[in-house]
C-alpha positions as CSV (number, residue, x, y, z in Angstrom):
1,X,98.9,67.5,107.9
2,X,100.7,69.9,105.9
3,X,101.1,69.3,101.9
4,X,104.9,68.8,101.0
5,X,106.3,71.9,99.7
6,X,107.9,72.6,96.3
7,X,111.8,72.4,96.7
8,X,113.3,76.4,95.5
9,X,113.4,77.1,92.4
10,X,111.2,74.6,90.5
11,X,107.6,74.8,89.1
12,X,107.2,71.6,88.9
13,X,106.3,71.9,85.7
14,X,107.1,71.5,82.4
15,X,107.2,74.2,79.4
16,X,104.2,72.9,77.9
17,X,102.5,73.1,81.7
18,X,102.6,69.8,82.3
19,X,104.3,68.4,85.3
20,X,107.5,67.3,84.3
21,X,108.9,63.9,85.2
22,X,111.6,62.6,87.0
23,X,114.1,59.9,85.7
24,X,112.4,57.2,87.6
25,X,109.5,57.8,86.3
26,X,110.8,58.2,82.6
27,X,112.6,54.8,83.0
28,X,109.0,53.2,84.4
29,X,107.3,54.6,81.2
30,X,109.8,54.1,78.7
31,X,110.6,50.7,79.5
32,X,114.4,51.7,79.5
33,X,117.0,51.7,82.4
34,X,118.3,54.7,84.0
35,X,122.0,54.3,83.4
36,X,120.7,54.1,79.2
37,X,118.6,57.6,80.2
38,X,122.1,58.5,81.2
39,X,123.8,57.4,78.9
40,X,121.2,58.9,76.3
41,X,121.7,62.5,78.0
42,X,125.5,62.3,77.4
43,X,125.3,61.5,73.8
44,X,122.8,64.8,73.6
45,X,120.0,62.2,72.4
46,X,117.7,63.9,75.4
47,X,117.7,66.9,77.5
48,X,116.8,67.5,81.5
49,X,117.0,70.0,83.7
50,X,118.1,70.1,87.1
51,X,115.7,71.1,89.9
52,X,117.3,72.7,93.6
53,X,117.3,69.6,94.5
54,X,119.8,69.1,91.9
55,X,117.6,65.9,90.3
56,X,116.9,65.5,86.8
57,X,113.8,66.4,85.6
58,X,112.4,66.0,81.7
59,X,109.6,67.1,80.1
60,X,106.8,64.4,78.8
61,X,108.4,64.9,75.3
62,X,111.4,62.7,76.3
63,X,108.8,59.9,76.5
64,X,108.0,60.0,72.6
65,X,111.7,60.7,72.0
66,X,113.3,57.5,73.9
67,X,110.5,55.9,71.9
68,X,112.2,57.2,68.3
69,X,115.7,56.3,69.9
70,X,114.7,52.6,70.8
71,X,113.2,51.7,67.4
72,X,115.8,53.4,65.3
73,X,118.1,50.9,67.3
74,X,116.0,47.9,66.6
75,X,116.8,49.3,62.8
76,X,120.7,48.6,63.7
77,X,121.0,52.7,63.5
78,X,124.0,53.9,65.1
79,X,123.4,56.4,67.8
80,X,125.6,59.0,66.5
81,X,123.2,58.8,63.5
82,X,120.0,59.0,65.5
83,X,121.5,61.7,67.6
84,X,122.0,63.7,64.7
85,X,118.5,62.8,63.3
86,X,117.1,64.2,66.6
87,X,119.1,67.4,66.8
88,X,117.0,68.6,63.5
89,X,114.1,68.1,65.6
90,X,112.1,71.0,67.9
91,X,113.4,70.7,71.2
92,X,110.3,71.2,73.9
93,X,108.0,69.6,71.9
94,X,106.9,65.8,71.5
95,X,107.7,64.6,67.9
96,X,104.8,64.3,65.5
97,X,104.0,61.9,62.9
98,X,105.7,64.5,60.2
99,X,108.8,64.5,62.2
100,X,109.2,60.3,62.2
101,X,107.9,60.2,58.5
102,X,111.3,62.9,58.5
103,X,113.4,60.3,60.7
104,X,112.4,57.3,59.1
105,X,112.9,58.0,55.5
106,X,116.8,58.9,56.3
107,X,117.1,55.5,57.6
108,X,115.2,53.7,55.2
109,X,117.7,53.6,52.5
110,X,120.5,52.3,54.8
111,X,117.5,49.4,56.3
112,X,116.7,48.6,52.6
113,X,120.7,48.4,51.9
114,X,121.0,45.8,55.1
115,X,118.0,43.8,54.2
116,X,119.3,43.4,51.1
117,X,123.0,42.1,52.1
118,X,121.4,40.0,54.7
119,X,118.8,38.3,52.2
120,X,122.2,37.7,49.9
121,X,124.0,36.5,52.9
122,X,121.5,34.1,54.0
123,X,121.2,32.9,50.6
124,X,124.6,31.9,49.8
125,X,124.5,30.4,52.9
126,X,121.6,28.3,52.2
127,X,123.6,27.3,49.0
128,X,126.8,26.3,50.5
129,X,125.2,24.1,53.4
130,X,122.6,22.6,50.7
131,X,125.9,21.9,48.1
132,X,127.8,20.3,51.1
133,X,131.0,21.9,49.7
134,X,131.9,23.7,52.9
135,X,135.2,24.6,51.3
136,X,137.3,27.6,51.7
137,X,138.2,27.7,48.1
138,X,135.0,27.7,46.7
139,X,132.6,28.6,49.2
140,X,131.0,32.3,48.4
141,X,131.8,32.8,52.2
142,X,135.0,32.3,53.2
143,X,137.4,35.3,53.9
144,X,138.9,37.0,50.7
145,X,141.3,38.7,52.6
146,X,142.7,35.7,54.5
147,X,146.5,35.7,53.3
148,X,147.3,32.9,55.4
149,X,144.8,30.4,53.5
150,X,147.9,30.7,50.7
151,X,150.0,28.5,53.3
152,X,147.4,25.3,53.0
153,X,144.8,24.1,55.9
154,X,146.2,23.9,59.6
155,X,147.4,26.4,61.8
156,X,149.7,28.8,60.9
157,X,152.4,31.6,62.8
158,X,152.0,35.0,60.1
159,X,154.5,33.2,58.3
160,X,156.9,31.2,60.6
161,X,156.0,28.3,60.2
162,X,159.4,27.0,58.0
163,X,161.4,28.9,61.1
164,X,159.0,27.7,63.9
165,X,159.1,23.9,63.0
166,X,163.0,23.3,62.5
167,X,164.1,24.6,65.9
């Protein structure tokens, strides 16, 4: 039996020497779908390269970055934000501990911020079920901007309710 050649073109291998893996395989590992590893290439959040075969291949680096990508997002970080977090990284290298301690302290303010509102949020909430008010007047959460609460409780037409109801 003869060992299954190499297609044209392709080591096999990764920069570092390694042998680089396909998207399969990076979706196995990673715990993520393909069509996100797709989606993730088309944002610019990770790189492949195309063997003659024309299939993806990435380096074993992608594994540690689709790991930064998938816990910024548990953050709430919007991708655009960790796909610009990620371009000041080395590309063909696996991100250290230096580079996430880099990462991580330009979302940390914005986490803190969100905390923060959320702890506030839940509060007020706590207050206005514990009160019992449940009133749009003087509940610390209705809608400030809702112009139509000036018309009174019920449903209302953007203003047509005089015209509306005398037909």
């Amino acid at each position: 039996m003869k060992p299954a050649k190499k297609p044209l073109g392709t080591t096999g291998l990764a920069m570092d020497g390694q042998a680089d893996l396909s998207v399969g395989e990076v979706a196995s590992r990673s715990g993520v779908a393909v069509s996100a590893l797709h989606f993730y290439e088309s944002r610019g959040l990770i790189a492949s390269v195309r063997n003659a075969g024309n299939q993806r291949r990435y380096p074993r680096s992608v594994l540690r970055r689709v790991a930064v990508i998938k816990v910024a997002q548990r953050m709430g970080v919007p991708l655009a934000a960790i796909a610009e977090a990620l371009q000041a990284l080395p590309a063909g290298r696996t991100p250290t501990v230096a580079d996430w301690r880099r990462l991580s302290a330009r979302w940390r303010s914005d986490l803190d911020e969100r905390i923060r509102t959320l702890t506030a949020l839940r509060d007020q909430l706590d207050g206005c079920i514990g009160c019992g008010c449940l009133s749009l007047k003087v509940c610390p959460l209705r809608n400030a901007q809702d112009t139509l609460a000036q018309e009174g409780p019920g449903p209302h037409f953007g203003g047509c309710d005089k015209a509306c109801a005398n037909p």
